[in-house]
C-alpha positions as CSV (number, residue, x, y, z in Angstrom):
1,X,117.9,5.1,216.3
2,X,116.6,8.2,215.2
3,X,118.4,9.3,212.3
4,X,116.6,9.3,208.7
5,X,116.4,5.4,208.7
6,X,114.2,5.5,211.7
7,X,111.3,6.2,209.3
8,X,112.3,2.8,206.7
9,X,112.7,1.1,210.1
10,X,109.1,1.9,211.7
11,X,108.0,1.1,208.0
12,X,109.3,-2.4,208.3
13,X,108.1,-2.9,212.0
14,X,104.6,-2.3,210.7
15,X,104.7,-4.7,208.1
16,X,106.1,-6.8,210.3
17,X,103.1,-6.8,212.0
18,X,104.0,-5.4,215.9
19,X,100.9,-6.6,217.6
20,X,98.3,-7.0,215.2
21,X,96.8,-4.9,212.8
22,X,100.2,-3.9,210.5
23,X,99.3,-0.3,208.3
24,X,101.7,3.1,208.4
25,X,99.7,6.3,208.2
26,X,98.2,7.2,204.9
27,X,100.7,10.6,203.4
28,X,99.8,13.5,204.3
29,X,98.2,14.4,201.0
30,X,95.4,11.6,201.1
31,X,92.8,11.1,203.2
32,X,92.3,7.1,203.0
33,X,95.1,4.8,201.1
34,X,94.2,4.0,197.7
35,X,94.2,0.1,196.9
36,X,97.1,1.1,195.0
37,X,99.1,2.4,197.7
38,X,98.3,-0.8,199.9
39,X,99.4,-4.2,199.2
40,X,99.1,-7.6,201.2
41,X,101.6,-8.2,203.5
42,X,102.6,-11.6,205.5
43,X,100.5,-14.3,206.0
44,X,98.8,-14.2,209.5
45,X,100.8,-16.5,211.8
46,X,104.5,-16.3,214.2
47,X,107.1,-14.5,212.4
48,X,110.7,-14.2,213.5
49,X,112.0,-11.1,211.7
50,X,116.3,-10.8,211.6
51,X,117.7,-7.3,211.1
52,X,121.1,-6.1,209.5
53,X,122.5,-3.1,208.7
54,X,125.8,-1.8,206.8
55,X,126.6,1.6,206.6
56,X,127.2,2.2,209.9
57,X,130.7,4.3,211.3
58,X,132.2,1.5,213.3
59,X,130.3,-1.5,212.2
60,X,126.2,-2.1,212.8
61,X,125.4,-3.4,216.2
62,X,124.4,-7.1,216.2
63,X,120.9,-6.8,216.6
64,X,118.7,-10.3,218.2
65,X,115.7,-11.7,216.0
66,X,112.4,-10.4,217.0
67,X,109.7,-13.1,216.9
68,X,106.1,-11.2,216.4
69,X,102.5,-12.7,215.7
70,X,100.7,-11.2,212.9
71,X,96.9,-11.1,212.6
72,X,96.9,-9.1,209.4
73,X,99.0,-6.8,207.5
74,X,98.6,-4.7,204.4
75,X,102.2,-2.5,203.5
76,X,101.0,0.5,202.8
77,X,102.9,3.9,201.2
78,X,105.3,4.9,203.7
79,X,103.7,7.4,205.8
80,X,104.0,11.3,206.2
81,X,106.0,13.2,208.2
82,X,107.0,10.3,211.6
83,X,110.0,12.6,212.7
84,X,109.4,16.2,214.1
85,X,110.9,18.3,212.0
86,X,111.7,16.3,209.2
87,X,109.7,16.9,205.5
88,X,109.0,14.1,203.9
89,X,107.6,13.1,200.3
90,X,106.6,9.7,199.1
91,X,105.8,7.4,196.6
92,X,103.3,4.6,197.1
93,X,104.3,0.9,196.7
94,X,104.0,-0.7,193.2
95,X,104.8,-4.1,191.8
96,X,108.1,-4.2,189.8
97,X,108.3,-8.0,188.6
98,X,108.1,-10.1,191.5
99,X,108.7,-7.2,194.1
100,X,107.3,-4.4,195.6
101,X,108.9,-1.3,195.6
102,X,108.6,2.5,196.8
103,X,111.1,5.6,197.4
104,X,111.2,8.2,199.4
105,X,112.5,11.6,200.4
106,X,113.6,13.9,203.4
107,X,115.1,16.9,204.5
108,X,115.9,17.7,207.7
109,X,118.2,20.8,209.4
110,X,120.2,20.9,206.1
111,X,120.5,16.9,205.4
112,X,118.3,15.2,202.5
113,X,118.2,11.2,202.8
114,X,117.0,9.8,199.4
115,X,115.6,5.9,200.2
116,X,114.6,3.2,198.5
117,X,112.4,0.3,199.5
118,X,112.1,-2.9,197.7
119,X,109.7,-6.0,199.2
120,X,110.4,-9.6,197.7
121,X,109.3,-13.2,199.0
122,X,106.3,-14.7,198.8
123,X,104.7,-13.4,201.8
124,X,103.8,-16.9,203.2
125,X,106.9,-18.6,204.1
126,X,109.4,-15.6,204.0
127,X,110.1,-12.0,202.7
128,X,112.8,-9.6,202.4
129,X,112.7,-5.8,202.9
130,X,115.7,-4.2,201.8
131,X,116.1,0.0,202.6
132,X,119.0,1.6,200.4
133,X,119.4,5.8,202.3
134,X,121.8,8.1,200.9
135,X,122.0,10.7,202.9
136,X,123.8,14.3,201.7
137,X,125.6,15.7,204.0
138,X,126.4,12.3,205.5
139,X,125.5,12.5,209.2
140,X,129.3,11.1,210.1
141,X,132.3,9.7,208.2
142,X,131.5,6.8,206.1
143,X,127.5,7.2,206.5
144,X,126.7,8.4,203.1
145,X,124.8,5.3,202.6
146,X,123.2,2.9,204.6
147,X,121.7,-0.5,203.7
148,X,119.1,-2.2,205.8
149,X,117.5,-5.6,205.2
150,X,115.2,-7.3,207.2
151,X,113.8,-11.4,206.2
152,X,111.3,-12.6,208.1
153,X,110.3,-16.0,208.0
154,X,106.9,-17.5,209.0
155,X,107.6,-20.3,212.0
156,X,103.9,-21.1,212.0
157,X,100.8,-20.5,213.8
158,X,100.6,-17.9,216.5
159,X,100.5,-19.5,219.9
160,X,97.3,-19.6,221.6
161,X,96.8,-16.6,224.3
């Protein structure tokens, strides 16, 4: 999957913790992410994370649950550029009532994919990460926008190793 979502994608795989210590790059503008920019993530524990996307020419693939342990996980600002030739800007995280929320925006060999990210659960049981793209020109027929929303929910402890 390497269109624009790739980059809201790798975002939600690190807050979803993929082996341990969950943190995106800081942007490229800042050396160290401001407590701002980084917010608590899920609790520490076994997380079974379900993907869907719409969007899609064709239908989205059915894509299985991925069950991951976290140890720790702060979501951070979406990083800096994670795509080669891609130029990216971003806006840190912020609270908006009981969500987090945060926005991007890339431009890549002529197409410009405007997303927005917004976090809601309460980060112990279960969350939801929902990535809204509109990308202009659309990439294919009936791709001008893409939803993604991932809910993970917390199964319990991580096994012992």
């Amino acid at each position: 999957m390497r269109t624009m979502i790739s980059g809201a994608l790798a975002l939600g795989l690190a807050a979803c913790g993929q082996g341990g210590e969950a943190k995106t790059e800081a942007t490229a503008d800042s050396a160290a992410p401001s407590a701002a920019e980084m917010m608590n993530g899920p609790r520490p524990g076994l997380w079974r994370v379900t993907t869907e996307m719409s969007g899609m020419p064709g239908g989205a693939p059915a894509m299985a649950p991925v069950e991951t342990c976290i140890q720790s996980a702060t979501f951070e600002a979406p990083g800096g550029n994670r795509t080669p030739g891609a130029n990216c800007t971003t806006q840190p995280f912020t609270r908006d009532g009981d969500a987090m929320v945060s926005s991007s925006t890339c431009t890549m060999q002529g197409m410009k994919a405007d997303s927005t990210i917004r976090v809601t659960g309460d980060f112990n049981s279960r969350y939801v990460m929902t990535v809204n793209t509109k990308m202009d020109p659309a990439p294919a027929p009936n791709m001008a926008e893409t939803t993604v929303t991932m809910t993970g929910e917390r199964l319990g402890d991580c096994p012992a190793t």
